[in-house]
N, C-alpha and C positions, 0 to 999 in steps of 0.2 A: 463241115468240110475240113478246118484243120485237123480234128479229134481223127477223122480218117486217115489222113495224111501222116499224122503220128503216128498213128496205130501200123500202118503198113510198114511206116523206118522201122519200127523198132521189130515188127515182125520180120524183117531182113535180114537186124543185127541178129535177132534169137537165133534164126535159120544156120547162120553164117558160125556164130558159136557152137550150134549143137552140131554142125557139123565137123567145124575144128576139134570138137571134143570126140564124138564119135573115134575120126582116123586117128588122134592120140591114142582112145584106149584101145582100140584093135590093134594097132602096131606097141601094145605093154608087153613088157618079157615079164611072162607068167615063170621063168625055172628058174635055179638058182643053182648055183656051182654044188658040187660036196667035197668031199678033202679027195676020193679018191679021180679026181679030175674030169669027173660026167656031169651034165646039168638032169637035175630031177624038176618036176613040175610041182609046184606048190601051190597047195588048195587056197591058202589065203589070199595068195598075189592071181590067183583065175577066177574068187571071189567077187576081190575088190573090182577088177578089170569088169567082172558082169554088171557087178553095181553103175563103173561110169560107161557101159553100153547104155544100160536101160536108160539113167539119167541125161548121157546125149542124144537117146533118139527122142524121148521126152519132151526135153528144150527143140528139139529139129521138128516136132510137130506143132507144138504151140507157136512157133516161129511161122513155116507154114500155115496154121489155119489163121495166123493173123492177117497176115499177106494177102491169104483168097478174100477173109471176109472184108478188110480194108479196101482191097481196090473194089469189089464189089460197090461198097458202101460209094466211095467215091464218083463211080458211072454214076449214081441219081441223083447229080450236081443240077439240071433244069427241073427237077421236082421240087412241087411246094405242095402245101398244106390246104386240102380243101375247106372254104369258107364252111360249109356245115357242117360236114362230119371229120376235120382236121386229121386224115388220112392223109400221105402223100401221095399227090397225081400228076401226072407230067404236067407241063407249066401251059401248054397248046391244046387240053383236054379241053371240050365242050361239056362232057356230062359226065359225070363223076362214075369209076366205077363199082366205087364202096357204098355208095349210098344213093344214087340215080339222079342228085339233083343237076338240072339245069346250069351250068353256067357261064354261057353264052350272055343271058341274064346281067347277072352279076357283073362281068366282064364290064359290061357296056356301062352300069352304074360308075364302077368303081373309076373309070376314066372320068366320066361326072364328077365324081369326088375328088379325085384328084386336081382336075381343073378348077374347082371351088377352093380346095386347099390352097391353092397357089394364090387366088383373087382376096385372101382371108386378109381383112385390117390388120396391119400391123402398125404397130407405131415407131418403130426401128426405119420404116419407108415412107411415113408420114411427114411433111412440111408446118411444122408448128406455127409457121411465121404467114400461115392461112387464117390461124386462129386471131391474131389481134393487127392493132395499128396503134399506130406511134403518133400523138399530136402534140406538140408543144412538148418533147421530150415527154409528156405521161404517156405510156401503154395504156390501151383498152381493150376489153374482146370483144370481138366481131360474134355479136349473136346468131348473125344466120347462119358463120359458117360452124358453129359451135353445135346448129341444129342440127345441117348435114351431117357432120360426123357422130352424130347420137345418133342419128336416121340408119347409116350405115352400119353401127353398131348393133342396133334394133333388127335390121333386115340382115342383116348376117346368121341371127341366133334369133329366130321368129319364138322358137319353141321356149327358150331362155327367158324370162323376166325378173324384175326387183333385184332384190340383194344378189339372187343366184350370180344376175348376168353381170353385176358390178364387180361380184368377187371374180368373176369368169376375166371380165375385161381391167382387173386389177393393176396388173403391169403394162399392159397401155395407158392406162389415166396415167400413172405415175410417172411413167418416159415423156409423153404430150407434158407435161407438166414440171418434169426438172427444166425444160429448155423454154420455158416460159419467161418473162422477166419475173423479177419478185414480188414488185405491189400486185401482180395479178395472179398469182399461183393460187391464193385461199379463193378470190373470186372462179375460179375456174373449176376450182374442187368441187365448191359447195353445188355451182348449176353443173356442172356434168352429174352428181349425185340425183340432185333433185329432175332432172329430164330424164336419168336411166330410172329412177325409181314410179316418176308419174307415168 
C-alpha cells in the first residue's frame, strides 16, 4: 500500500517536470542574430530544442503511466491473498476465482483459530503465586496446581510431545520461573521437565 502511494507522488512529480520541461523547450529561441541585423535559424539550437521535446514528453509519460498504474494499485486495498492458491481476492469472496476453492470453509476455521490463539498459555498472564505456598517463611510447590498447568500445556499442543513441546514451551517455563522464589526454582525446573517429558 505505501510502495503505491509512493509510486503515484513521484509519478506526479515526473508529470509535473516533464511538463515544465516540455513548455521550456517549445518556448527555446532556435535563431540567432547575424551582423547584418536579421535573426537566422540555427540547425544546432532546433536540434538541441528537439532532443529536450523528446526527453520531456518522455519524463511526461513515465510520470503518467505511474500515476494510472499507482492509483490502480492502490483501489485493491480490501484484497488479500487466497489461502490456496495465494492469488489476490476481494477480502468478502466465498470462492476463489483463480482456483475454485471453497472459502466460506476456511473463513469459519480461521475464526476458530483465532479464538484459540487468544485462549493460548501465556505465561506473561499467568499468576506464579498459584504455583507454591509459603509456611514458616519456606516456599513450597503446590503439586496439583503444578499438574494443571502441565495439563494445559499438554491440551493446548495435543499433537506436540517430549522435547518438541518443552522446547515449544521454553519461554513460558523460564518467565513461571524467574518469578518464583529461589530455593524453589531448580525444584520447579526439574518436575515441569520430568511431567512434560512423561
Amino acid at each position: 500500500m505505501v510502495r503505491e502511494v509512493m509510486m503515484k507522488g513521484f509519478g506526479w512529480i515526473l508529470l509535473v517536470v516533464g511538463i515544465i520541461a516540455a513548455f521550456a523547450a517549445f518556448n527555446m529561441d532556435v535563431s540567432v542574430s547575424t551582423s547584418y541585423g536579421n535573426r537566422v535559424n540555427n540547425i544546432g539550437l532546433m536540434a538541441q530544442r528537439q532532443n529536450f521535446v523528446l526527453i520531456s514528453c518522455f519524463i511526461m509519460l513515465c510520470g503518467l503511466l505511474m500515476v494510472i498504474f499507482g492509483s490502480r494499485k492502490s483501489s485493491n486495498s480490501n484484497s488479500v491473498k487466497c489461502p490456496y492458491c495465494a492469488e489476490f481476492i476481494s477480502n468478502e469472496a466465498i470462492k476463489c476465482k483463480h482456483c475454485g476453492s471453497d472459502l466460506s470453509e476456511y473463513k469459519a476455521n480461521k475464526a476458530v483459530r483465532d479464538a484459540n490463539a487468544k485462549n493460548k498459555f501465556s505465561a506473561i498472564n499467568y499468576d506464579q503465586r498459584e504455583l507454591f505456598v509459603i509456611c514458616d517463611g519456606k516456599a513450597s510447590i503446590c503439586d496439583d496446581k503444578l499438574l494443571e498447568l502441565i495439563d494445559r500445556i499438554k491440551n493446548e499442543n495435543p499433537e506436540v510431545t517430549g522435547d518438541a513441546l518443552l522446547k515449544m514451551q521454553k519461554f513460558n517455563i523460564s518467565t513461571i520461573e524467574s518469578f518464583l522464589p529461589k530455593e524453589i526454582k531448580k525444584e520447579f525446573k526439574d518436575k515441569v521437565e520430568k511431567l512434560i517429558l512423561s
